[in-house]
DOFI-336370 format. One record per atom (N, C-alpha, C, O, CB): residue number from 0; atom name; x, y, z. Coordinates in nm, 2 decimals. Glycine has a CB too. Layout:
BEGIN
NODE,num,atome,X,Y,Z
NODE,NUM,CA,X,Y,Z;
...
END
This chain:
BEGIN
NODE,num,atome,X,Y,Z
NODE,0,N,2.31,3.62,5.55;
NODE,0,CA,2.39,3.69,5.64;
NODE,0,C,2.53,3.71,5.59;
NODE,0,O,2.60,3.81,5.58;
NODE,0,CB,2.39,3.61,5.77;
NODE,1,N,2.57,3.57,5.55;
NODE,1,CA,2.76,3.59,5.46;
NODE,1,C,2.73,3.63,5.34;
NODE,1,O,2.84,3.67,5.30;
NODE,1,CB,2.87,3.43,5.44;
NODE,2,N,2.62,3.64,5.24;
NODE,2,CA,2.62,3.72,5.12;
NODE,2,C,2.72,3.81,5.13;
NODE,2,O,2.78,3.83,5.23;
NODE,2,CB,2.50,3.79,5.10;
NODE,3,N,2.75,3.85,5.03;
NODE,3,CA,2.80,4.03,4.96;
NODE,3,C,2.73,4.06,4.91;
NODE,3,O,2.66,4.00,4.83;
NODE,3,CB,2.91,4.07,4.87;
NODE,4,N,2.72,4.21,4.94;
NODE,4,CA,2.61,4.29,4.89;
NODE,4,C,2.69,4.36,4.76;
NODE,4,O,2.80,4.41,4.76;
NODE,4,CB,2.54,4.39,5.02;
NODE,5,N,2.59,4.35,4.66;
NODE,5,CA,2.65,4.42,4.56;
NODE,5,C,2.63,4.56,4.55;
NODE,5,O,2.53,4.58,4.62;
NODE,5,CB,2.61,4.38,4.46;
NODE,6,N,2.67,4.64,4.51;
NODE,6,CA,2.62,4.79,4.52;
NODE,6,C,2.53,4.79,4.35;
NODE,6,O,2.55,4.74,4.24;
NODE,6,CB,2.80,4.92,4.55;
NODE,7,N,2.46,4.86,4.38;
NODE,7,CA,2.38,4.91,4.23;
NODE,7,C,2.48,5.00,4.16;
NODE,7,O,2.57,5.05,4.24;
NODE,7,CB,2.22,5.03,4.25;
NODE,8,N,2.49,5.02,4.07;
NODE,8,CA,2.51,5.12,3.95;
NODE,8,C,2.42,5.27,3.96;
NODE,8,O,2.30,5.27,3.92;
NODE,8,CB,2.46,5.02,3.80;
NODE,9,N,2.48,5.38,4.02;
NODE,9,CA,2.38,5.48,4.01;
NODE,9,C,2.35,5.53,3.85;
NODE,9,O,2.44,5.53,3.76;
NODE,9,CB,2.43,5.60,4.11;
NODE,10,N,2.27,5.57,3.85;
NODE,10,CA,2.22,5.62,3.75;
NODE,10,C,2.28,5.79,3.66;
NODE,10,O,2.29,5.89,3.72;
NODE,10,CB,2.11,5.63,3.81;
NODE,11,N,2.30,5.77,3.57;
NODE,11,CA,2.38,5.90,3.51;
NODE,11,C,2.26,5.98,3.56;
NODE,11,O,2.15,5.94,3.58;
NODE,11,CB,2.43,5.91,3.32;
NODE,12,N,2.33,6.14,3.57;
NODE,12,CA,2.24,6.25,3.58;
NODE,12,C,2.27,6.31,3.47;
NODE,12,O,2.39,6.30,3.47;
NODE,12,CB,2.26,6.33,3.70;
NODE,13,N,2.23,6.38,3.36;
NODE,13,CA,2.24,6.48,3.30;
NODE,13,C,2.19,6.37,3.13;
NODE,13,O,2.12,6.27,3.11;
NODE,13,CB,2.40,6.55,3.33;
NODE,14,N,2.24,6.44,3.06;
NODE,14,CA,2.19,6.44,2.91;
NODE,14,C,2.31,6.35,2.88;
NODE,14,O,2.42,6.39,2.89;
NODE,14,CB,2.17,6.60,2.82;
NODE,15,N,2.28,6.22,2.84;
NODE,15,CA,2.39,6.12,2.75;
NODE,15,C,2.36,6.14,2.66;
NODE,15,O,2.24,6.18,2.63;
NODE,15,CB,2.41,5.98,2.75;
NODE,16,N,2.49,6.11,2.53;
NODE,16,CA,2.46,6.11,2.39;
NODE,16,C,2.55,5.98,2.35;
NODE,16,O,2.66,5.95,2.40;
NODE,16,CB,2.51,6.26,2.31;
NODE,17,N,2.50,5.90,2.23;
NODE,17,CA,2.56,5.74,2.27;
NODE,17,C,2.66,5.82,2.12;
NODE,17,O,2.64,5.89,2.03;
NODE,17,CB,2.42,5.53,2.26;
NODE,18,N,2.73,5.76,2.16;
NODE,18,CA,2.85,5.80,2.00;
NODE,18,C,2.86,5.68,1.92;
NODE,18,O,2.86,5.56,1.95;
NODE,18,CB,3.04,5.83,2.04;
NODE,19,N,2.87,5.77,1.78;
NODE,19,CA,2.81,5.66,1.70;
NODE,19,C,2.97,5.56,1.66;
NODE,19,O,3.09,5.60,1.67;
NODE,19,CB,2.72,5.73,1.53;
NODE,20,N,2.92,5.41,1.62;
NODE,20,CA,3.05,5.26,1.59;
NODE,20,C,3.05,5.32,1.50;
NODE,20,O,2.95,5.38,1.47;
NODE,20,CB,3.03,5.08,1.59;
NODE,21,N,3.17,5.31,1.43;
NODE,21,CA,3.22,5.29,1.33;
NODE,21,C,3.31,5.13,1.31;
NODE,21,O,3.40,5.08,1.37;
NODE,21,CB,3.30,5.41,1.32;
NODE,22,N,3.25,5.10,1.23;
NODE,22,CA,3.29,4.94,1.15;
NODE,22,C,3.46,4.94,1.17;
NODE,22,O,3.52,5.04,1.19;
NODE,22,CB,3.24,4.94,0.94;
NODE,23,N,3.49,4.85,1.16;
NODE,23,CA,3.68,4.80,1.14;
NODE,23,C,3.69,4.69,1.07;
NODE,23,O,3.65,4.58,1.07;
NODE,23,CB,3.77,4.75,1.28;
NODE,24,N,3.80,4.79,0.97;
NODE,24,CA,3.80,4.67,0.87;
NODE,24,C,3.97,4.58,0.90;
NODE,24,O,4.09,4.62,0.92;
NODE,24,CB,3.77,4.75,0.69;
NODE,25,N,3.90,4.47,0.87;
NODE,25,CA,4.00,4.36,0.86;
NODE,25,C,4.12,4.39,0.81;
NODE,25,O,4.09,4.48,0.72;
NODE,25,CB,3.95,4.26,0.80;
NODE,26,N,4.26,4.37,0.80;
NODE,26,CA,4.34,4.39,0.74;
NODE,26,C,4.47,4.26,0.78;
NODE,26,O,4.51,4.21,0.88;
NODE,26,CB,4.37,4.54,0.77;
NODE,27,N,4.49,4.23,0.65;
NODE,27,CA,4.57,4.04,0.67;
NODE,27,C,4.68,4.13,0.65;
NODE,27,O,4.68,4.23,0.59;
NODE,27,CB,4.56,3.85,0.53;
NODE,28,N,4.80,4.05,0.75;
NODE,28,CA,4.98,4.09,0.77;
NODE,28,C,5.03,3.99,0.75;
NODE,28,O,5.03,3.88,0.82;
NODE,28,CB,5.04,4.13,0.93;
NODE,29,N,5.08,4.00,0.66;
NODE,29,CA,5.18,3.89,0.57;
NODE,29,C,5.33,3.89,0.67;
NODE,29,O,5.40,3.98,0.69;
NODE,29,CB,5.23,3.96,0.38;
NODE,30,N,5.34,3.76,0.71;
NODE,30,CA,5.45,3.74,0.78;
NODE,30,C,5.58,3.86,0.76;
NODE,30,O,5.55,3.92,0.65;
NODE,30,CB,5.48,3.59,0.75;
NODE,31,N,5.68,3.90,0.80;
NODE,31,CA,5.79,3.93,0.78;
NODE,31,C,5.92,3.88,0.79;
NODE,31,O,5.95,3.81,0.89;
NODE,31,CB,5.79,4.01,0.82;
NODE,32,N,6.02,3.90,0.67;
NODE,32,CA,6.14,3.80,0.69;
NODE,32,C,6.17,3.80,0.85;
NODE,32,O,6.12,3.87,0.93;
NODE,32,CB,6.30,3.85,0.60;
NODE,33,N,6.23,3.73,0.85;
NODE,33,CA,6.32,3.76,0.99;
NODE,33,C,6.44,3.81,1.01;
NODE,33,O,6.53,3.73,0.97;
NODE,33,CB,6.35,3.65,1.06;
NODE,34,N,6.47,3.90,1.05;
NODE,34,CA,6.63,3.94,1.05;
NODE,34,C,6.70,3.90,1.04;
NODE,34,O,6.68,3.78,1.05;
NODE,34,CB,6.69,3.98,1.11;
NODE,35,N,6.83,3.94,1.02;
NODE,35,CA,7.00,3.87,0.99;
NODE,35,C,6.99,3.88,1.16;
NODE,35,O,6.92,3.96,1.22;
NODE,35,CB,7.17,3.98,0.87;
NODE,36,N,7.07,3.79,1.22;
NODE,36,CA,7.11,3.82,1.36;
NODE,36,C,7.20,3.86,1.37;
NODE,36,O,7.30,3.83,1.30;
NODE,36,CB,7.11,3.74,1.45;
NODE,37,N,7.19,3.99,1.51;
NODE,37,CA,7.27,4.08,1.54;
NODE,37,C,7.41,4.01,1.63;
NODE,37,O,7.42,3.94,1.74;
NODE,37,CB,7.18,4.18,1.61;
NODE,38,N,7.50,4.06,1.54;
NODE,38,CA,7.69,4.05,1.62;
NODE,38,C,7.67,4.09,1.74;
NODE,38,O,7.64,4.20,1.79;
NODE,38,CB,7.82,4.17,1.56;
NODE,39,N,7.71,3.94,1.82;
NODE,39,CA,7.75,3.98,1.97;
NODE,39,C,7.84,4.09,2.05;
NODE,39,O,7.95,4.06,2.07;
NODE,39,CB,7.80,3.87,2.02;
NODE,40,N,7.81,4.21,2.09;
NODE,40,CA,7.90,4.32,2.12;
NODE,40,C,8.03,4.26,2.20;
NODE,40,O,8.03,4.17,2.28;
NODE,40,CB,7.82,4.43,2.22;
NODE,41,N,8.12,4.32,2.17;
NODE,41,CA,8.22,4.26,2.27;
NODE,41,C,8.24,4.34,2.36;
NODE,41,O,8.26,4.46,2.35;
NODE,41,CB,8.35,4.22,2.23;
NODE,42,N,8.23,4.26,2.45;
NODE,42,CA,8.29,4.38,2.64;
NODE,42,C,8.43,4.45,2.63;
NODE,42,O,8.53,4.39,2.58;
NODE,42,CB,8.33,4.24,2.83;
NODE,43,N,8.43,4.52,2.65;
NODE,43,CA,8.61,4.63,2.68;
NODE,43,C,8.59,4.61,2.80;
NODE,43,O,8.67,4.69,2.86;
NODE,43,CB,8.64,4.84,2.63;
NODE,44,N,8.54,4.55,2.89;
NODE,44,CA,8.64,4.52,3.03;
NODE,44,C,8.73,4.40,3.03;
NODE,44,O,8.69,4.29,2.98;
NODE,44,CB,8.55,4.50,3.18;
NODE,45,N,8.83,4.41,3.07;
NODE,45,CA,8.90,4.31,3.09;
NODE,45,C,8.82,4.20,3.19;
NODE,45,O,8.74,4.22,3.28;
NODE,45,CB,9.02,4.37,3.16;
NODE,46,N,8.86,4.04,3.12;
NODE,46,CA,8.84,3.94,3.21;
NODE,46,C,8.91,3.91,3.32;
NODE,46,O,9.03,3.93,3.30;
NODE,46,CB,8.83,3.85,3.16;
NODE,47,N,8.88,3.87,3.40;
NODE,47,CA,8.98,3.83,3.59;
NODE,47,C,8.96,3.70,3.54;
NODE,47,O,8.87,3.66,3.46;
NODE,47,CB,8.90,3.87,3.82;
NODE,48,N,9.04,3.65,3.58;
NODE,48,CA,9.07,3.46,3.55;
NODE,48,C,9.11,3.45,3.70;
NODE,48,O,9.16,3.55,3.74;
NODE,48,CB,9.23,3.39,3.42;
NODE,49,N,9.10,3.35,3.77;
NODE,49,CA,9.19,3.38,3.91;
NODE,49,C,9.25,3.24,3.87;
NODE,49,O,9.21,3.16,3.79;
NODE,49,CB,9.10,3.40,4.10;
NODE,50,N,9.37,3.23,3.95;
NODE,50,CA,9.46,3.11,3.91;
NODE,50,C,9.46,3.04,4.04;
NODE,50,O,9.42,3.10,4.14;
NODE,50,CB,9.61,3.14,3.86;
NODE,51,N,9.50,2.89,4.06;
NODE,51,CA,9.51,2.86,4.18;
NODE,51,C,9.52,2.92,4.33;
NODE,51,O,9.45,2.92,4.43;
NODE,51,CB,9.59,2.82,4.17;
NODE,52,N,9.69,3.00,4.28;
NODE,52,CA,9.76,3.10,4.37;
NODE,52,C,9.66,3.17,4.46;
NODE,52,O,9.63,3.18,4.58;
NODE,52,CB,9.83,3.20,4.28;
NODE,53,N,9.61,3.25,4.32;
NODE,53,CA,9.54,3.35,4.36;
NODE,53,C,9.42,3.36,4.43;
NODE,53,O,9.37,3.45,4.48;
NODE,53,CB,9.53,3.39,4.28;
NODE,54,N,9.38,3.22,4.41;
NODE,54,CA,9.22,3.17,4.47;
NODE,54,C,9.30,3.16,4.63;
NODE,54,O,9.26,3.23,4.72;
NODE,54,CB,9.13,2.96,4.39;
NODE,55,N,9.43,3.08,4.65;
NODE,55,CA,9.41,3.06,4.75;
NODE,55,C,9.46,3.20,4.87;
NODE,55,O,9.44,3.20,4.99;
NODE,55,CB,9.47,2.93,4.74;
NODE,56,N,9.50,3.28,4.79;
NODE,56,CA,9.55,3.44,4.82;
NODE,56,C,9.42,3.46,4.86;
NODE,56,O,9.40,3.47,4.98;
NODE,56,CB,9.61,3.56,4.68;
NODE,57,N,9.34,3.45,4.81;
NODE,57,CA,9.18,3.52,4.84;
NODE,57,C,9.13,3.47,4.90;
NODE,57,O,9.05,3.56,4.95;
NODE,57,CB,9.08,3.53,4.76;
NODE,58,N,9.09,3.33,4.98;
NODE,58,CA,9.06,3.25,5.05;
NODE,58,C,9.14,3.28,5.20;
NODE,58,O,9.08,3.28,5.30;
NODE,58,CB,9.09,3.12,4.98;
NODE,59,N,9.28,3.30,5.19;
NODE,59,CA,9.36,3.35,5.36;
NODE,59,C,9.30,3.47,5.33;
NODE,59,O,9.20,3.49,5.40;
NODE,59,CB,9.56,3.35,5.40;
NODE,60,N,9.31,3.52,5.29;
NODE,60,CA,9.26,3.69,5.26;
NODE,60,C,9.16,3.71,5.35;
NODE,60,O,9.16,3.79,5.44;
NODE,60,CB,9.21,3.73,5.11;
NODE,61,N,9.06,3.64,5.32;
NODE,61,CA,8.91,3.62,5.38;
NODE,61,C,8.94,3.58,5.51;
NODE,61,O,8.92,3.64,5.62;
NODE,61,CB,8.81,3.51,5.31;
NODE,62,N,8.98,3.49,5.48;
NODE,62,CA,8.96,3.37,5.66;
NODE,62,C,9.05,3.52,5.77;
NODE,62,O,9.02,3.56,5.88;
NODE,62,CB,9.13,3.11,5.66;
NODE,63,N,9.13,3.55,5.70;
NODE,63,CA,9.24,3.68,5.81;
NODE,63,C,9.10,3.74,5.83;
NODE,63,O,9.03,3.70,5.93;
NODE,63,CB,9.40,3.83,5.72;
NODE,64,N,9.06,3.81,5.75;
NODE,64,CA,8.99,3.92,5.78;
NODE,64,C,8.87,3.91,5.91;
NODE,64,O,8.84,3.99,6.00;
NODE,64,CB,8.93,3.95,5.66;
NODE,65,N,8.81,3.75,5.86;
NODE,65,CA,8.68,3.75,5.97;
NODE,65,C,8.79,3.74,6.10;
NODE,65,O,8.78,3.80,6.21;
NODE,65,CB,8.54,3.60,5.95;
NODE,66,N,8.86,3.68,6.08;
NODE,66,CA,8.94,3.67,6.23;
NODE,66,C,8.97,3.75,6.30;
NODE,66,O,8.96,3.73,6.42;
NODE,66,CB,9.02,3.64,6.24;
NODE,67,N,9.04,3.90,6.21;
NODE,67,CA,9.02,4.02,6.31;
NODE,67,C,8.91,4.04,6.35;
NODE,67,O,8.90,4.07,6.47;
NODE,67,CB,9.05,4.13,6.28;
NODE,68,N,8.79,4.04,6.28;
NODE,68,CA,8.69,4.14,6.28;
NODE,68,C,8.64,4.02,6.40;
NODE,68,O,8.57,4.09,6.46;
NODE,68,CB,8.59,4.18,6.12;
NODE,69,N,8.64,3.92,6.45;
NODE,69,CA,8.57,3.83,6.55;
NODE,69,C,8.63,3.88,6.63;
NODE,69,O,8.56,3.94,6.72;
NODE,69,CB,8.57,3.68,6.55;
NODE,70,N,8.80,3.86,6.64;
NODE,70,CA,8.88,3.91,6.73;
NODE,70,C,8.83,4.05,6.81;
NODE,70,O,8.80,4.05,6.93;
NODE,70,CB,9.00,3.93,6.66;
NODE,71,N,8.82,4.13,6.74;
NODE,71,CA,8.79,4.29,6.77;
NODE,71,C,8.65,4.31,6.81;
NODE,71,O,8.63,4.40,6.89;
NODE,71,CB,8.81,4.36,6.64;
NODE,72,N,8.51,4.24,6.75;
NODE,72,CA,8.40,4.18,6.85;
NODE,72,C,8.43,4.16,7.00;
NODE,72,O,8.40,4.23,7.10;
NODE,72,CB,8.35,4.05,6.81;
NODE,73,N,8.53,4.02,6.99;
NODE,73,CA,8.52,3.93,7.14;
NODE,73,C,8.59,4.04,7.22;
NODE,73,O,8.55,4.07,7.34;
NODE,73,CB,8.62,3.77,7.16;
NODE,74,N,8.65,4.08,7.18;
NODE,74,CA,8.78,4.18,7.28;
NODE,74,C,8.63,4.31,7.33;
NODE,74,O,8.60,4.33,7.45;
NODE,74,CB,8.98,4.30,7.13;
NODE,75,N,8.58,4.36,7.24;
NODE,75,CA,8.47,4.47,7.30;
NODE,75,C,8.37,4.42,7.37;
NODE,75,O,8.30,4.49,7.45;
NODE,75,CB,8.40,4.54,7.20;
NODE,76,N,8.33,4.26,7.34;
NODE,76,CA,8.20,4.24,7.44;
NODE,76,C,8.26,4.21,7.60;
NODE,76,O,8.21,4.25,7.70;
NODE,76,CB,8.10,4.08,7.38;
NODE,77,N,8.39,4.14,7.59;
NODE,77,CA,8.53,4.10,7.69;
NODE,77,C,8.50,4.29,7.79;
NODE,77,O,8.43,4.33,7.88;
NODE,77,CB,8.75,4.07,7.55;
NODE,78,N,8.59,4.34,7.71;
NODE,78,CA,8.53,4.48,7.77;
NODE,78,C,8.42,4.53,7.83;
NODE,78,O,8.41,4.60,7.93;
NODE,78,CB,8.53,4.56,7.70;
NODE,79,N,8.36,4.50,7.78;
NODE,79,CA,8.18,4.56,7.83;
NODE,79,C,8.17,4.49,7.95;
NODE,79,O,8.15,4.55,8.05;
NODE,79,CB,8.01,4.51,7.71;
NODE,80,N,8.20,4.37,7.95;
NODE,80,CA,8.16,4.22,8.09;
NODE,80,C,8.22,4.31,8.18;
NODE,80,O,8.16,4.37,8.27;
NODE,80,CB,8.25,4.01,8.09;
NODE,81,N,8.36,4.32,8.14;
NODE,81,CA,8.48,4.39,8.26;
NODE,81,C,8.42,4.49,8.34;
NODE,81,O,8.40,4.49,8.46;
NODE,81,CB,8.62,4.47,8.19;
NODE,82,N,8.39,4.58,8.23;
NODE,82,CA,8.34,4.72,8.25;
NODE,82,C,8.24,4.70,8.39;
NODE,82,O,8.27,4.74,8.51;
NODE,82,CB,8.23,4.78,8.10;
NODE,83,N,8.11,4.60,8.34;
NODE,83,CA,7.93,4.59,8.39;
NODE,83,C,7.98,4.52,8.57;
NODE,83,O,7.93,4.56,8.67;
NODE,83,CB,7.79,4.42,8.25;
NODE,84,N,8.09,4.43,8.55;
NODE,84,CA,8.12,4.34,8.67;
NODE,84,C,8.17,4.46,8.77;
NODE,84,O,8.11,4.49,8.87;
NODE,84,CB,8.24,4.20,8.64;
NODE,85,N,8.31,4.53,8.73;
NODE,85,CA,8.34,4.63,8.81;
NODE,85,C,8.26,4.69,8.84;
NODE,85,O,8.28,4.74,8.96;
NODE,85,CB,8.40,4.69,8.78;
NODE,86,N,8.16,4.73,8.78;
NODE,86,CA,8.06,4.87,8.83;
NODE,86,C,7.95,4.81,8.94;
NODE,86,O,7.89,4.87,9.03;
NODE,86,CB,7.96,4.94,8.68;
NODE,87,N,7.95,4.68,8.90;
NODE,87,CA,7.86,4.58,9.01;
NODE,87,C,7.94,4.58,9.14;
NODE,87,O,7.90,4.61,9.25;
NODE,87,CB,7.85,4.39,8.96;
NODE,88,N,8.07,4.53,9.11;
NODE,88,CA,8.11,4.56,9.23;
NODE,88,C,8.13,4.65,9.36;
NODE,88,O,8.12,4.63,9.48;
NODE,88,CB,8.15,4.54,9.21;
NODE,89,N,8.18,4.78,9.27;
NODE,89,CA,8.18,4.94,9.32;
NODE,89,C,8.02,4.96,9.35;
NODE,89,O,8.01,5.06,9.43;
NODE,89,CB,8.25,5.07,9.19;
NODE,90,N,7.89,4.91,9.32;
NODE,90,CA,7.80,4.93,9.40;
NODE,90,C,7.76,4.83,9.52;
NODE,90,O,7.69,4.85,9.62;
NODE,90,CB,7.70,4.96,9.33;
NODE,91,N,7.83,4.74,9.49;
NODE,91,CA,7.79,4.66,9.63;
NODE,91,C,7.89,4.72,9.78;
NODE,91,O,7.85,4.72,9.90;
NODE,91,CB,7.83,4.46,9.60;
NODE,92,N,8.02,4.76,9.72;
NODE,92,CA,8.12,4.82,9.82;
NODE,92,C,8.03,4.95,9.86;
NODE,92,O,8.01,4.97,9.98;
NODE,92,CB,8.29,4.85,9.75;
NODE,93,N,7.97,5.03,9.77;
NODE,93,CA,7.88,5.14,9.84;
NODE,93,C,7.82,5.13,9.91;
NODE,93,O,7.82,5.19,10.01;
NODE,93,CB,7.82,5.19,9.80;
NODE,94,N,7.71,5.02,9.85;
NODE,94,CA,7.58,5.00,9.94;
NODE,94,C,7.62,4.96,10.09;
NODE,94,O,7.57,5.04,10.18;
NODE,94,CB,7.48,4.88,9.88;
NODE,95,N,7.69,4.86,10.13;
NODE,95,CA,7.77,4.80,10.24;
NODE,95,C,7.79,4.90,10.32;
NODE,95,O,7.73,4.91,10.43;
NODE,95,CB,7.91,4.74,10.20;
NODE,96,N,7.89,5.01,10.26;
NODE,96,CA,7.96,5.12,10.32;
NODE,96,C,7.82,5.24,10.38;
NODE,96,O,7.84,5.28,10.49;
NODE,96,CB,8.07,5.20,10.18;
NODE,97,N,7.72,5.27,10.32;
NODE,97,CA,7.59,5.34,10.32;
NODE,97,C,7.52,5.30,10.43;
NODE,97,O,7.48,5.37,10.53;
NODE,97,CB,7.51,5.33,10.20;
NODE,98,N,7.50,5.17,10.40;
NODE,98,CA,7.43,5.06,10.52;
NODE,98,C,7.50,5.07,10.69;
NODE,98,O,7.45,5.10,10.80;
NODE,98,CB,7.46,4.88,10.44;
NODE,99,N,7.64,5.03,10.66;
NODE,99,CA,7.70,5.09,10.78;
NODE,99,C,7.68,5.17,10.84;
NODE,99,O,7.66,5.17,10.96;
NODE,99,CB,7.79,5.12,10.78;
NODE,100,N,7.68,5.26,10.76;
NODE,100,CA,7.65,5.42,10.81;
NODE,100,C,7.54,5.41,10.92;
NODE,100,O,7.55,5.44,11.04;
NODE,100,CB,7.59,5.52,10.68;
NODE,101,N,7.42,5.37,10.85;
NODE,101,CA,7.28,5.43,10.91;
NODE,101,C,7.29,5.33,11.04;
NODE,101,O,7.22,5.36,11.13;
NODE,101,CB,7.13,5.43,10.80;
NODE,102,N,7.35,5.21,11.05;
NODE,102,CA,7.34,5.13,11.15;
NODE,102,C,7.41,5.19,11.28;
NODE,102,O,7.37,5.17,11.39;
NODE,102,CB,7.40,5.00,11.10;
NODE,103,N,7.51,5.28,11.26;
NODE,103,CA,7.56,5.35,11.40;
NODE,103,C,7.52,5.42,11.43;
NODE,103,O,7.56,5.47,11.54;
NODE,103,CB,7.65,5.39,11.43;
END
């Protein structure tokens, strides 16, 4: 039942012709020297070294940056709350006001 079934091999249709072996002959490879090794290219870009200073230039650099960018998040999600609460409220003052209505 869990077997796999193999499939057969169908059978060629038409006229085969077997092509004939030809023999291969051996052939020994005698090691080769090994090259002179190749001169390390030198880079034309300039190297950056960062120095203390400068590490720590890059380090406030960073820490500023996420801080706006958190800053400028909190302040838009801050907004959105403001936005969703007001709009909650202007429909509860409606509904109230609607409800009134139909009660007189």
């Amino acid at each position: 039942m869990l077997r796999p079934k193999i499939p057969t091999n169908p059978t060629p249709t038409g006229v085969t012709i077997p092509l004939p072996v030809e023999p291969t002959a051996v052939v020994q490879h005698t090691p080769a020297t090994a090259p002179a090794p190749a001169p390390v290219p030198v880079s034309s870009r300039p190297v950056v070294q960062l120095t203390p200073g400068a590490l720590v230039a890059l380090v406030g650099g960073g820490t500023a940056v996420v801080l706006v960018v958190g800053t400028v998040l909190v302040s838009l999600l801050l907004a959105v709350a403001v936005t969703a609460a007001s709009v909650a409220v202007c429909a509860v003052v409606l509904r109230s006001m609607l409800n009134g209505q139909h009660k007189r």
